[in-house]
PDB file of N, CA, C, O and CB in Angstrom:
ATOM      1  N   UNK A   1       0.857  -1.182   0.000  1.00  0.00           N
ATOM      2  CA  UNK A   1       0.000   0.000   0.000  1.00  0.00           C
ATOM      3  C   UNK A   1       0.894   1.234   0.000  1.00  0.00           C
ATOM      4  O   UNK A   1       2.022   1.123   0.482  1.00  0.00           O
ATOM      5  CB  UNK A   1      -0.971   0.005   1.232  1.00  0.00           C
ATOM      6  N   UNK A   2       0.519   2.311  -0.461  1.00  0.00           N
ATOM      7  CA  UNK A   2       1.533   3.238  -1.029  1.00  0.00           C
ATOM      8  C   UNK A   2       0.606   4.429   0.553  1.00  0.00           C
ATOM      9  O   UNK A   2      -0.484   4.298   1.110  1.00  0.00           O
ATOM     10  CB  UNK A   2       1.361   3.749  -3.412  1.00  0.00           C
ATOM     11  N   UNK A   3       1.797   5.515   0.746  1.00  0.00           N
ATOM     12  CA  UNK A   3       1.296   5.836   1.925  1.00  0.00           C
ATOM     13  C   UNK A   3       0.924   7.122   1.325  1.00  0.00           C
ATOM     14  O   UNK A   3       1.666   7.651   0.497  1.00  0.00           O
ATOM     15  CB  UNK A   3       2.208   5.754   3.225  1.00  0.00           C
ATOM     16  N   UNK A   4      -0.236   7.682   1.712  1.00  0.00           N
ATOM     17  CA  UNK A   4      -0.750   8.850   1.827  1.00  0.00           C
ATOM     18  C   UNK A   4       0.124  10.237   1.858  1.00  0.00           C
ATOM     19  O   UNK A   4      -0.246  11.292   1.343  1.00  0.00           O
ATOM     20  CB  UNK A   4      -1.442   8.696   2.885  1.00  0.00           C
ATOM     21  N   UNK A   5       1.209  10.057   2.479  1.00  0.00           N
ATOM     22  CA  UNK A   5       1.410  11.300   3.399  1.00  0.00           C
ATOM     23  C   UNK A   5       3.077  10.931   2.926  1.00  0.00           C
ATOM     24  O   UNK A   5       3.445  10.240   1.976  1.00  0.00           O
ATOM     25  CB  UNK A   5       0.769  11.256   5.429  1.00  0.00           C
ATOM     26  N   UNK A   6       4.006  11.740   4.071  1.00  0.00           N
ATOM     27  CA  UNK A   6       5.487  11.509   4.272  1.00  0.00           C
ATOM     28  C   UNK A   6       5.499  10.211   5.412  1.00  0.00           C
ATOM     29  O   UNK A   6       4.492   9.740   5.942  1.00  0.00           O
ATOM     30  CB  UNK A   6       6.322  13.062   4.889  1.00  0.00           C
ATOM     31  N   UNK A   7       6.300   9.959   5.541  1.00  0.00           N
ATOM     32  CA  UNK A   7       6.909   9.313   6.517  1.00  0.00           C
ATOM     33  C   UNK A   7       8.334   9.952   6.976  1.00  0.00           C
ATOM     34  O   UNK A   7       8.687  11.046   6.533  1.00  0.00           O
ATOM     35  CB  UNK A   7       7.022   7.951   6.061  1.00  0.00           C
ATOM     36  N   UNK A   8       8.872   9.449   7.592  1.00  0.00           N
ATOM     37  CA  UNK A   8      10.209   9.560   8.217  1.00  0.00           C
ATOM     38  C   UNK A   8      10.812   8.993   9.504  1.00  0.00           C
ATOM     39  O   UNK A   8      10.123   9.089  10.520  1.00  0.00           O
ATOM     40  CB  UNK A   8      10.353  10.711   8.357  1.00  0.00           C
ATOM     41  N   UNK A   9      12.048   8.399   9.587  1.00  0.00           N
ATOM     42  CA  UNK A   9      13.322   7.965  10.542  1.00  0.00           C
ATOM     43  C   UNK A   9      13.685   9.036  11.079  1.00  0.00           C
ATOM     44  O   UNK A   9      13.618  10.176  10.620  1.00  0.00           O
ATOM     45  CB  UNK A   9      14.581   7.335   9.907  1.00  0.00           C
ATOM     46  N   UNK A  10      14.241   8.533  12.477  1.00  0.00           N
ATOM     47  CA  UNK A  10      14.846   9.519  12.822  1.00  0.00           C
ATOM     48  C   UNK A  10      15.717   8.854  14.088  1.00  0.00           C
ATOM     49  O   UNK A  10      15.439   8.720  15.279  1.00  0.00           O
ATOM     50  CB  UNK A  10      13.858  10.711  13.068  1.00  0.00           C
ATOM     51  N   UNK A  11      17.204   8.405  13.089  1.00  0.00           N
ATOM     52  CA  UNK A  11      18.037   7.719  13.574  1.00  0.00           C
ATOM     53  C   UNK A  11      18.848   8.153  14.655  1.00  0.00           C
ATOM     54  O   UNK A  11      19.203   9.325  14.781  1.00  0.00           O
ATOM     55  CB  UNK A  11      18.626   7.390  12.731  1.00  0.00           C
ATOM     56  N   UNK A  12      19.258   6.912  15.720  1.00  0.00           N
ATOM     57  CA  UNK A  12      20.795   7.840  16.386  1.00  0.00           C
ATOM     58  C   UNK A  12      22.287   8.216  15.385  1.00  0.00           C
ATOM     59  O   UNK A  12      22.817   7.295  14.763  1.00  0.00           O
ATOM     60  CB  UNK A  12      21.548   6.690  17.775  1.00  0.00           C
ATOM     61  N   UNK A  13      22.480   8.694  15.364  1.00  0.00           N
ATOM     62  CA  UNK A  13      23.821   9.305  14.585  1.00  0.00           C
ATOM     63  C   UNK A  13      25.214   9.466  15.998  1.00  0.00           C
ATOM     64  O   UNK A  13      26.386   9.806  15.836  1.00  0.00           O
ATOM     65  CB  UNK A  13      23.253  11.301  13.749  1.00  0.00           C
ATOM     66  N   UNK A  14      24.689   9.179  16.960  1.00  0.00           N
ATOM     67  CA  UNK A  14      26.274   9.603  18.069  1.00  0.00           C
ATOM     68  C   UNK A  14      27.269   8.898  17.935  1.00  0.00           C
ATOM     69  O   UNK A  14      28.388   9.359  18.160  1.00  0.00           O
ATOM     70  CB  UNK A  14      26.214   9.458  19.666  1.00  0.00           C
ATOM     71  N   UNK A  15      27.065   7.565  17.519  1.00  0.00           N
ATOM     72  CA  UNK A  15      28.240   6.841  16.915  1.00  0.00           C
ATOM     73  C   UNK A  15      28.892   7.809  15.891  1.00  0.00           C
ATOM     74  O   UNK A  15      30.103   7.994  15.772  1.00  0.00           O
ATOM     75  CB  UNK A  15      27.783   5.436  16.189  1.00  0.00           C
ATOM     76  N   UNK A  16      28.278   8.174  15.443  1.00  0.00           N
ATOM     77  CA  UNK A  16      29.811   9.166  13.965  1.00  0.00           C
ATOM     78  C   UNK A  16      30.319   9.832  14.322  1.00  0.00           C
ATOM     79  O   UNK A  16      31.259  10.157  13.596  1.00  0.00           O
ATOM     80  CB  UNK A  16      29.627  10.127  12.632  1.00  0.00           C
ATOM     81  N   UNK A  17      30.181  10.693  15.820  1.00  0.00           N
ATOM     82  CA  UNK A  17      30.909  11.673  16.157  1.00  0.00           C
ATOM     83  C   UNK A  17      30.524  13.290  15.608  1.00  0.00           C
ATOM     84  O   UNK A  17      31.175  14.313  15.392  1.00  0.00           O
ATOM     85  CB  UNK A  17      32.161  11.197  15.739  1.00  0.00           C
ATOM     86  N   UNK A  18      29.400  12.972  15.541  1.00  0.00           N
ATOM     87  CA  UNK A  18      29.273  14.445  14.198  1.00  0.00           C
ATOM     88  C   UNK A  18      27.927  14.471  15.357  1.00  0.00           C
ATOM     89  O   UNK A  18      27.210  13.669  15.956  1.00  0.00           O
ATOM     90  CB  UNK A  18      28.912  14.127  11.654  1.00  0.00           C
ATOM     91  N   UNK A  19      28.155  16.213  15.198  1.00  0.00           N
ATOM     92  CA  UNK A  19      26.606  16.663  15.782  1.00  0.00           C
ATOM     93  C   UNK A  19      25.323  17.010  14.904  1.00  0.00           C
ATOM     94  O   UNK A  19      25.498  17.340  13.731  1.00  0.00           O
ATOM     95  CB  UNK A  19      26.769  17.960  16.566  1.00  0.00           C
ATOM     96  N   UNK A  20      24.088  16.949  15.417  1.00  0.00           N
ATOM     97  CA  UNK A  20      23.265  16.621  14.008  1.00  0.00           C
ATOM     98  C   UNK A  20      23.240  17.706  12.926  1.00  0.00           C
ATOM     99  O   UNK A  20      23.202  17.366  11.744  1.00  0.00           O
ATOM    100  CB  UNK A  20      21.713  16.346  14.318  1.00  0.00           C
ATOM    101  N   UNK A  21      23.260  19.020  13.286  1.00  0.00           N
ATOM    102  CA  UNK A  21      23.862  19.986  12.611  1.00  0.00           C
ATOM    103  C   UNK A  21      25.151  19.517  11.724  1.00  0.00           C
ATOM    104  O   UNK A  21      24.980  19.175  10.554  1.00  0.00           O
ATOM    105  CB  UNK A  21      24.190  20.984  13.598  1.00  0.00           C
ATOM    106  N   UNK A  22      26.226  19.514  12.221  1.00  0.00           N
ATOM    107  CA  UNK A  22      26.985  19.135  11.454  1.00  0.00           C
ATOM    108  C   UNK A  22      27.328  17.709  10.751  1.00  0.00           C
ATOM    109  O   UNK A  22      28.360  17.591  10.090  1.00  0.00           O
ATOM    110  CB  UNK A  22      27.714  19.534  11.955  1.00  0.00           C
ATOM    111  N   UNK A  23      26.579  16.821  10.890  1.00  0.00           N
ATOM    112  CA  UNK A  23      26.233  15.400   9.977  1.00  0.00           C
ATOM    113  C   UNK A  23      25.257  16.379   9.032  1.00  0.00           C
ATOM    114  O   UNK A  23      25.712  16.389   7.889  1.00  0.00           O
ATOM    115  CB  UNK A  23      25.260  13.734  10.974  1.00  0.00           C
ATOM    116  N   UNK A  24      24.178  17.122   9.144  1.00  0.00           N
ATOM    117  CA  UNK A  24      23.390  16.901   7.837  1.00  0.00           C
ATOM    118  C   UNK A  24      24.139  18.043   6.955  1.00  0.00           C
ATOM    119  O   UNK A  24      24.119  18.079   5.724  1.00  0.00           O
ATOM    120  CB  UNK A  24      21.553  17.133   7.999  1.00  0.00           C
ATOM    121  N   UNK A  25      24.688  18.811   7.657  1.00  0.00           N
ATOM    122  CA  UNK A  25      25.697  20.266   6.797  1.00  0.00           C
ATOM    123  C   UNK A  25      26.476  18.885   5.682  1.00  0.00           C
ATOM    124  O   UNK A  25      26.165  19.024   4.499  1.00  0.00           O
ATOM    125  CB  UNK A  25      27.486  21.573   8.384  1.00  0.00           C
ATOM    126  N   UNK A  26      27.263  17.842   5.940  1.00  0.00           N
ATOM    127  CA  UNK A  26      28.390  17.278   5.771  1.00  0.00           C
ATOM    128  C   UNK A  26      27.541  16.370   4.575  1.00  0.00           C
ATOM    129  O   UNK A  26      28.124  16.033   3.545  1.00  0.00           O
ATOM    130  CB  UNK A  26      29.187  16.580   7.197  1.00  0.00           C
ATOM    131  N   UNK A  27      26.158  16.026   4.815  1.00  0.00           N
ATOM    132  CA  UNK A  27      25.738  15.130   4.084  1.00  0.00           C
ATOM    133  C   UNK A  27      24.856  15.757   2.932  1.00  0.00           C
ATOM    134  O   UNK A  27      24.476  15.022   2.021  1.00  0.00           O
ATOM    135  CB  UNK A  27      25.110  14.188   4.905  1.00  0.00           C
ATOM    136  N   UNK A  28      24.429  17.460   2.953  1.00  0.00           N
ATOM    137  CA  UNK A  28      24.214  17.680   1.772  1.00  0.00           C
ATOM    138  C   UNK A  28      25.102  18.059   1.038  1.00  0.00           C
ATOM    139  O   UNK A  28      24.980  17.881  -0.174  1.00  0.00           O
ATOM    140  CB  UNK A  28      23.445  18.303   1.659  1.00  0.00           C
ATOM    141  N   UNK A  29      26.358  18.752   1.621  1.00  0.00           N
ATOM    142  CA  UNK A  29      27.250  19.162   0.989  1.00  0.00           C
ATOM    143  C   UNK A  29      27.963  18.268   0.398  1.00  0.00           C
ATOM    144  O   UNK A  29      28.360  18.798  -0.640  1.00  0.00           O
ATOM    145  CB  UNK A  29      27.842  19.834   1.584  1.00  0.00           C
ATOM    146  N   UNK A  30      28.463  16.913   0.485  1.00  0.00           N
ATOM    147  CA  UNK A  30      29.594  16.179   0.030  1.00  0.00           C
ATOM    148  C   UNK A  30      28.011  15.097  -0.876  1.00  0.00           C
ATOM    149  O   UNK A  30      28.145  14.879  -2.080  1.00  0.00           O
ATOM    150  CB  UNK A  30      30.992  15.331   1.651  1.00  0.00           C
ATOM    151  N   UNK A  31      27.544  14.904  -0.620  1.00  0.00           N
ATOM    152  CA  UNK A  31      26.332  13.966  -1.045  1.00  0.00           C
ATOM    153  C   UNK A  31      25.153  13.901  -1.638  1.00  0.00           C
ATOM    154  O   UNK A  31      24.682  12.943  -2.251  1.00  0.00           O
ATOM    155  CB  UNK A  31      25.973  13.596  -0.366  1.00  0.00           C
ATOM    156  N   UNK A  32      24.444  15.477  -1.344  1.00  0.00           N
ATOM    157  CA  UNK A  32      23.391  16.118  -1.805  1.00  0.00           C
ATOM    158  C   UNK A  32      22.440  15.348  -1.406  1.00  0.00           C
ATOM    159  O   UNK A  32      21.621  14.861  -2.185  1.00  0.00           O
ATOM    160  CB  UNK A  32      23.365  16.397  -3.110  1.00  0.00           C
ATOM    161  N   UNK A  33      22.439  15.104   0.164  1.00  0.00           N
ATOM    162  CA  UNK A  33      21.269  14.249   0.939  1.00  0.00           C
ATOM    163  C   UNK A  33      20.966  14.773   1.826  1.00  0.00           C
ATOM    164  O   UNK A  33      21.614  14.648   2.865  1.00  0.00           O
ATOM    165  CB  UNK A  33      21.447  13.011   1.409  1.00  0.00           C
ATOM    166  N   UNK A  34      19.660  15.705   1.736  1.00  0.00           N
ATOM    167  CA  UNK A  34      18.974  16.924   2.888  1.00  0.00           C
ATOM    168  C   UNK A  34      18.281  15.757   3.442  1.00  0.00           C
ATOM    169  O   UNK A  34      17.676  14.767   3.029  1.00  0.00           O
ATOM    170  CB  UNK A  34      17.781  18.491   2.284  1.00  0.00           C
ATOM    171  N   UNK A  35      18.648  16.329   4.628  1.00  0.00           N
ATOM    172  CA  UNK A  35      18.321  15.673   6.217  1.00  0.00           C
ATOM    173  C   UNK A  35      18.391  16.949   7.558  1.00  0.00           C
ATOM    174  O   UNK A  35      19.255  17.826   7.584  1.00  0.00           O
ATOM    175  CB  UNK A  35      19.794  14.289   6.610  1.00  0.00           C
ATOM    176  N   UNK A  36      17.105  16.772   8.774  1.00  0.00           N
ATOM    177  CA  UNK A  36      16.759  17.607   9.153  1.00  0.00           C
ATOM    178  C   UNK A  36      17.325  17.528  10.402  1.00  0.00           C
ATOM    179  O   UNK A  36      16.759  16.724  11.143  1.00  0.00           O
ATOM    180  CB  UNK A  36      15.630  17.746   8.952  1.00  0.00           C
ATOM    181  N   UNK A  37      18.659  18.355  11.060  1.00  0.00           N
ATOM    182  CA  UNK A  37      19.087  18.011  12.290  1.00  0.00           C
ATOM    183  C   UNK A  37      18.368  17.528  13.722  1.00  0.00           C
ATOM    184  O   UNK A  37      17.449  18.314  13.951  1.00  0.00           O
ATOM    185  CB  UNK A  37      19.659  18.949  12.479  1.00  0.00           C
ATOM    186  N   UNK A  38      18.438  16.803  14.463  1.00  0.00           N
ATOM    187  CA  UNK A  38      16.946  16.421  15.175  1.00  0.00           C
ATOM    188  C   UNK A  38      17.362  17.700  16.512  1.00  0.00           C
ATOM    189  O   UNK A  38      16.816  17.386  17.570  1.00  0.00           O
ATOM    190  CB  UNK A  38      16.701  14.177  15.876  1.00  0.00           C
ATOM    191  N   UNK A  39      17.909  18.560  16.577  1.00  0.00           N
ATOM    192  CA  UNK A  39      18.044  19.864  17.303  1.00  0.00           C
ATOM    193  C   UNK A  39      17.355  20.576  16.852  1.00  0.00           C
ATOM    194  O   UNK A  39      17.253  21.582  17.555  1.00  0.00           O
ATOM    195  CB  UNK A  39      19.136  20.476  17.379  1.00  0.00           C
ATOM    196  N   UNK A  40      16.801  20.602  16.022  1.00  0.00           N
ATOM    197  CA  UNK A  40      15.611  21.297  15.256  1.00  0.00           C
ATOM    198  C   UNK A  40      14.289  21.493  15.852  1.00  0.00           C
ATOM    199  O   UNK A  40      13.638  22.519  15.657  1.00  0.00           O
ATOM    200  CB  UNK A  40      15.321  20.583  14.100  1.00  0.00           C
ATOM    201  N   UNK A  41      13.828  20.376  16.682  1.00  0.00           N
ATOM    202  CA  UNK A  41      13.110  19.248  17.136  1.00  0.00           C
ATOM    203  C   UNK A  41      13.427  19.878  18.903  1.00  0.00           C
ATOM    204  O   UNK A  41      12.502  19.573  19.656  1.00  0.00           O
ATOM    205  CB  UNK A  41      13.858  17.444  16.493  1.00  0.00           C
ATOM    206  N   UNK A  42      14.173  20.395  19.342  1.00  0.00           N
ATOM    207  CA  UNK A  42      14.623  20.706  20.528  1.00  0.00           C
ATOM    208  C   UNK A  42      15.785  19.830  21.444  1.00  0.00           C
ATOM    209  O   UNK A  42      15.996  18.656  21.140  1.00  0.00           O
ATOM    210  CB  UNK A  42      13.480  20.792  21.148  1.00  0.00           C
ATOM    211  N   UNK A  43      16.308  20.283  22.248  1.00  0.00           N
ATOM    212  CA  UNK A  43      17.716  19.522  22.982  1.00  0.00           C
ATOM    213  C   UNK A  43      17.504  18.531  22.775  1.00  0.00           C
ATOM    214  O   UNK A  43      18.384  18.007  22.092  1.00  0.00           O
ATOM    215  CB  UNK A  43      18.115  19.546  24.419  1.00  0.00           C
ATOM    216  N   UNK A  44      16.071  17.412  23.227  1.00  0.00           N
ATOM    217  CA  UNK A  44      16.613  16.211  23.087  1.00  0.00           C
ATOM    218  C   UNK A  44      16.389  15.274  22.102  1.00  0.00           C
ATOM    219  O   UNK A  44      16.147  14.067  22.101  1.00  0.00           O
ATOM    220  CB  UNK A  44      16.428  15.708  23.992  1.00  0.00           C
ATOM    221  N   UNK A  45      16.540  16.185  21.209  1.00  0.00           N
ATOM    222  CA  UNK A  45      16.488  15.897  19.905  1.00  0.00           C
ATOM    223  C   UNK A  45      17.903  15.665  18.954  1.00  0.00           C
ATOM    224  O   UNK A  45      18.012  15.148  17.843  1.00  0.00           O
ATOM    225  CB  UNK A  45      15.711  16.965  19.433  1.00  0.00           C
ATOM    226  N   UNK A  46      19.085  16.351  19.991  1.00  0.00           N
ATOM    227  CA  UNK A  46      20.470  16.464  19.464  1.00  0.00           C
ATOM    228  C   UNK A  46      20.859  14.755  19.367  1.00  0.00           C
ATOM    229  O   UNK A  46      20.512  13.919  20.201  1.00  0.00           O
ATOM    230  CB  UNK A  46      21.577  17.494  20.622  1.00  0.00           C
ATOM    231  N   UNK A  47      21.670  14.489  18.122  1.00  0.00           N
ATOM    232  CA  UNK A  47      22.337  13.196  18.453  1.00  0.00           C
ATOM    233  C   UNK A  47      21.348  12.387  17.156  1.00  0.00           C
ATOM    234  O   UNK A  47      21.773  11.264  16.888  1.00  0.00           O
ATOM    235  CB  UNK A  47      22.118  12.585  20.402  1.00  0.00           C
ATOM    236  N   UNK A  48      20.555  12.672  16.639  1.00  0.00           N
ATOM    237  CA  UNK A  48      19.169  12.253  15.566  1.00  0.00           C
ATOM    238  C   UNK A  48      19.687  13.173  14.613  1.00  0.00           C
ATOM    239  O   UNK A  48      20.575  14.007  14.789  1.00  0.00           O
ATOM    240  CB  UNK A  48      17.294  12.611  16.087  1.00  0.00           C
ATOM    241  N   UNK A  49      18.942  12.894  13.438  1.00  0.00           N
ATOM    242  CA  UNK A  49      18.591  13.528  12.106  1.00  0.00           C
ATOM    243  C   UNK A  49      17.268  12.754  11.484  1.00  0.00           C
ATOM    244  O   UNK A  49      16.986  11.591  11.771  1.00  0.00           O
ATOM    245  CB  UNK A  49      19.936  13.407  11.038  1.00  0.00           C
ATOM    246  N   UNK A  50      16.651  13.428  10.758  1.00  0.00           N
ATOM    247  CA  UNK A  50      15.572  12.983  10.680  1.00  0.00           C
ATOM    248  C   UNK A  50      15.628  12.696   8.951  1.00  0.00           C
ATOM    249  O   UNK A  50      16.224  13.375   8.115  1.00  0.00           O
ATOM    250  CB  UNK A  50      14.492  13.974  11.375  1.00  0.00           C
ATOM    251  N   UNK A  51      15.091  11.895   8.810  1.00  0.00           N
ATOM    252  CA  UNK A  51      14.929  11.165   7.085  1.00  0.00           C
ATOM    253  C   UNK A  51      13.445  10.879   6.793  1.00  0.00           C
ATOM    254  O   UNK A  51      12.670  10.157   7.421  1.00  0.00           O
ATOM    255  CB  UNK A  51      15.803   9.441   6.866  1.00  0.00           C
ATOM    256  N   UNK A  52      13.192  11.771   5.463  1.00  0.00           N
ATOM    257  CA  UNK A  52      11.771  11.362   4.937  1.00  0.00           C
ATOM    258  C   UNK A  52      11.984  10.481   4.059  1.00  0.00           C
ATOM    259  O   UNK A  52      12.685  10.660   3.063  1.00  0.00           O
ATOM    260  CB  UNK A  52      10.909  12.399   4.333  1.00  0.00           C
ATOM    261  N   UNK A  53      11.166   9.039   4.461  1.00  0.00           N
ATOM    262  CA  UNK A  53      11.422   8.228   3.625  1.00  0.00           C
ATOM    263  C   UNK A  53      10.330   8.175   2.422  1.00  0.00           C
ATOM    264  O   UNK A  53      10.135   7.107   1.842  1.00  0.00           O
ATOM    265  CB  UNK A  53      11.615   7.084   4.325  1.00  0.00           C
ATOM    266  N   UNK A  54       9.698   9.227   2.100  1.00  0.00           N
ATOM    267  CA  UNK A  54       8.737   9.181   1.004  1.00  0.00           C
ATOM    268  C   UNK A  54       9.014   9.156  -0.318  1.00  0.00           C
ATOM    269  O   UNK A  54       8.564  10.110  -0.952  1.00  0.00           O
ATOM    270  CB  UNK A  54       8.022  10.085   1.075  1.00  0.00           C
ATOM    271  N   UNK A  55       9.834   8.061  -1.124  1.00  0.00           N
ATOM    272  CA  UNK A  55      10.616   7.964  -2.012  1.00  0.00           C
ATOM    273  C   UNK A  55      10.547   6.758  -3.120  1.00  0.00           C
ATOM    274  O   UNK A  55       9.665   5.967  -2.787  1.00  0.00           O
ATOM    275  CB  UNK A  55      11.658   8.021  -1.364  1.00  0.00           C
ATOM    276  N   UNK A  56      11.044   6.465  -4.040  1.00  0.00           N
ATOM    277  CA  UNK A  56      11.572   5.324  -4.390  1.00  0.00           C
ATOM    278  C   UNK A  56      12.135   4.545  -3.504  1.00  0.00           C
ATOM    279  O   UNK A  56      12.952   4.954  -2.680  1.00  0.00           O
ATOM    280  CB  UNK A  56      12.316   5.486  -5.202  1.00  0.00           C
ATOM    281  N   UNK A  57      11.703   3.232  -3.609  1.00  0.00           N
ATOM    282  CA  UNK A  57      12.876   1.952  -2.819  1.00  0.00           C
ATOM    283  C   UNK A  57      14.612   2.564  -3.427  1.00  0.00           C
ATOM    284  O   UNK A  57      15.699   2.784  -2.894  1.00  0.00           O
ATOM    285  CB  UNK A  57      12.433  -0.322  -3.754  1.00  0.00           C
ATOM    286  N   UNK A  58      14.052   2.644  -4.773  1.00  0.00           N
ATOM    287  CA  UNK A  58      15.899   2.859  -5.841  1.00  0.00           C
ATOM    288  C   UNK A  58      16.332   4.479  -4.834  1.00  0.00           C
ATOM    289  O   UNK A  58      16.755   4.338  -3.687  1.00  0.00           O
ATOM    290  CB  UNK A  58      15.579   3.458  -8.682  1.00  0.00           C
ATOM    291  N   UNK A  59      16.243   5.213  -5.143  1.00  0.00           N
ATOM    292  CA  UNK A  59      16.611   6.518  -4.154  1.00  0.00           C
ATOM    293  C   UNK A  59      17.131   6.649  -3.036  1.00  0.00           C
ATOM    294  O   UNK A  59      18.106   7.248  -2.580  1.00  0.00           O
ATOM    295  CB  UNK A  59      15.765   7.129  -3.829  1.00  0.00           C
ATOM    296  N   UNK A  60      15.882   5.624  -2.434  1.00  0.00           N
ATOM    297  CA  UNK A  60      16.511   5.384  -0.553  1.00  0.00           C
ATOM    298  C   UNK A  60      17.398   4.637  -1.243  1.00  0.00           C
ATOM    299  O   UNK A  60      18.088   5.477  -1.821  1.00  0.00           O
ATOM    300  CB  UNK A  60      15.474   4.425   1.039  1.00  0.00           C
ATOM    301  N   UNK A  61      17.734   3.730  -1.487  1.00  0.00           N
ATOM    302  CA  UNK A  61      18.810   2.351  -1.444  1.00  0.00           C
ATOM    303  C   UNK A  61      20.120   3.393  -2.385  1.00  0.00           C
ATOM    304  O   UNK A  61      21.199   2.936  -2.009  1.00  0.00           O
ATOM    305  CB  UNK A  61      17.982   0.381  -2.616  1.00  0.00           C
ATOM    306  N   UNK A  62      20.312   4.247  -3.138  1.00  0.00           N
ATOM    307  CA  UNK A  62      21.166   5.027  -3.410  1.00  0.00           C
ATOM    308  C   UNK A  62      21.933   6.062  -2.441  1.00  0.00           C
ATOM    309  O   UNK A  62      23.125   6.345  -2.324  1.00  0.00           O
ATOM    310  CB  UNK A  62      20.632   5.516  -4.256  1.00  0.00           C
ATOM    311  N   UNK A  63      20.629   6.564  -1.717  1.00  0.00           N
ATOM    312  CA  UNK A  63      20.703   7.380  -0.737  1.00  0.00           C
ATOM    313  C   UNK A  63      21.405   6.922   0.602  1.00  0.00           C
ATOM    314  O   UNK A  63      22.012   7.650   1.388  1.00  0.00           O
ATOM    315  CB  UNK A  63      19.467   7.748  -0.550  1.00  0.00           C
ATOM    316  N   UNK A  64      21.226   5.773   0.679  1.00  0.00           N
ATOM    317  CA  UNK A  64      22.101   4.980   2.096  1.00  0.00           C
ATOM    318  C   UNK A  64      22.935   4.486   1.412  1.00  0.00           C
ATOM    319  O   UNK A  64      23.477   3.809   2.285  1.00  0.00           O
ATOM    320  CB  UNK A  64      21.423   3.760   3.139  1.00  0.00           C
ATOM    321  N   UNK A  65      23.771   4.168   0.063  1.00  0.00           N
ATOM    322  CA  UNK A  65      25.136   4.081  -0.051  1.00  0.00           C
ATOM    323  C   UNK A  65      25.538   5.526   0.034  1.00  0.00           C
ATOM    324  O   UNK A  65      25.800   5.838   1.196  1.00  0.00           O
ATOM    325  CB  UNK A  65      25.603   3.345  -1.331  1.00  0.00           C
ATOM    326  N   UNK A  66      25.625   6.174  -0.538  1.00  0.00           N
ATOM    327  CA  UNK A  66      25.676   7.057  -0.539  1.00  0.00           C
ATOM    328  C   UNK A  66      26.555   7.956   1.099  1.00  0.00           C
ATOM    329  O   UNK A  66      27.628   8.551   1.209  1.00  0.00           O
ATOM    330  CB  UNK A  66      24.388   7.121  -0.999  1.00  0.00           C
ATOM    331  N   UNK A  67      25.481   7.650   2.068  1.00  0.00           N
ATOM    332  CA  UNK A  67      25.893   8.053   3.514  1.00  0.00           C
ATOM    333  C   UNK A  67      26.597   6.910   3.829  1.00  0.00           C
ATOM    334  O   UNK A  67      27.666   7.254   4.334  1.00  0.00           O
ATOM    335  CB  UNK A  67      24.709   8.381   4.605  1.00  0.00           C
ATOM    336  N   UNK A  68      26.500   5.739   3.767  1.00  0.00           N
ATOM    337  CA  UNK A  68      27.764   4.657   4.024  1.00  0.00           C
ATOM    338  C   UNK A  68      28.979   5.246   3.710  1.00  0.00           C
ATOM    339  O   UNK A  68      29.878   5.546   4.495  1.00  0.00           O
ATOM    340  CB  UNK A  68      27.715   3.311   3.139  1.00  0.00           C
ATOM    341  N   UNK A  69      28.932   5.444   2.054  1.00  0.00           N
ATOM    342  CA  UNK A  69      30.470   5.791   2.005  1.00  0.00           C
ATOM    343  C   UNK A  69      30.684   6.685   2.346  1.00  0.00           C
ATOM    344  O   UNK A  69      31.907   6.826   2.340  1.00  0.00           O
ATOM    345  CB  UNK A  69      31.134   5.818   1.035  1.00  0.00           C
ATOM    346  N   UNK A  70      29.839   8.120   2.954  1.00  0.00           N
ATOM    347  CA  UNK A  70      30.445   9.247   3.606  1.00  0.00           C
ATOM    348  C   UNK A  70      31.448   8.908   4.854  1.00  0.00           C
ATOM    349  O   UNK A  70      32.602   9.334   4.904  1.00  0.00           O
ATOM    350  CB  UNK A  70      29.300  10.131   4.079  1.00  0.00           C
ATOM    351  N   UNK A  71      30.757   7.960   6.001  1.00  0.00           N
ATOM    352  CA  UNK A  71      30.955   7.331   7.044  1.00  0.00           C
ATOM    353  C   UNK A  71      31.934   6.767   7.384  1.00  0.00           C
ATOM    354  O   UNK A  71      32.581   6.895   8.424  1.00  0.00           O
ATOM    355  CB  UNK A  71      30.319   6.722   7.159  1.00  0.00           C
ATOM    356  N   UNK A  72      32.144   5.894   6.229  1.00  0.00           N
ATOM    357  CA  UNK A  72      33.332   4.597   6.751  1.00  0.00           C
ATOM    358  C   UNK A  72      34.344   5.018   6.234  1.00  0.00           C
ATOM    359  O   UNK A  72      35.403   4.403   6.358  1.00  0.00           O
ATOM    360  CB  UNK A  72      33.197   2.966   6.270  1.00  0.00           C
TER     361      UNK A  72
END
């Protein structure tokens, strides 16, 4: 069933070392993958970024190599 609306994740990121501000600065700039710092969202929101997954399967699945190879 195809969804109505957006959806969205909204992962931990503290493993990378990057604050969510600066993970999504890093990931449109080197990647061109807008993502919404979860400080946005308020303090305890820092440490998240948020992902709309309202997409192609092909897009997302581009879109997470994509941040893999930013990462590793």
């Amino acid at each position: 069933i195809s969804p109505k609306g957006s959806f969205y994740a909204f992962p931990n990121i503290t493993n990378t070392g990057f604050s969510s501000e600066v993970l999504s600065d890093h990931l449109l700039d080197k990647a061109g993958i807008a993502v919404c710092p979860g400080n946005f969202f308020g303090p305890s929101g820092e440490g998240y970024i948020r992902f709309c997954y309202a997409n192609s399967k092909e897009n997302i699945r581009k879109a997470l190599i994509k941040i893999n190879d930013l990462l590793i």
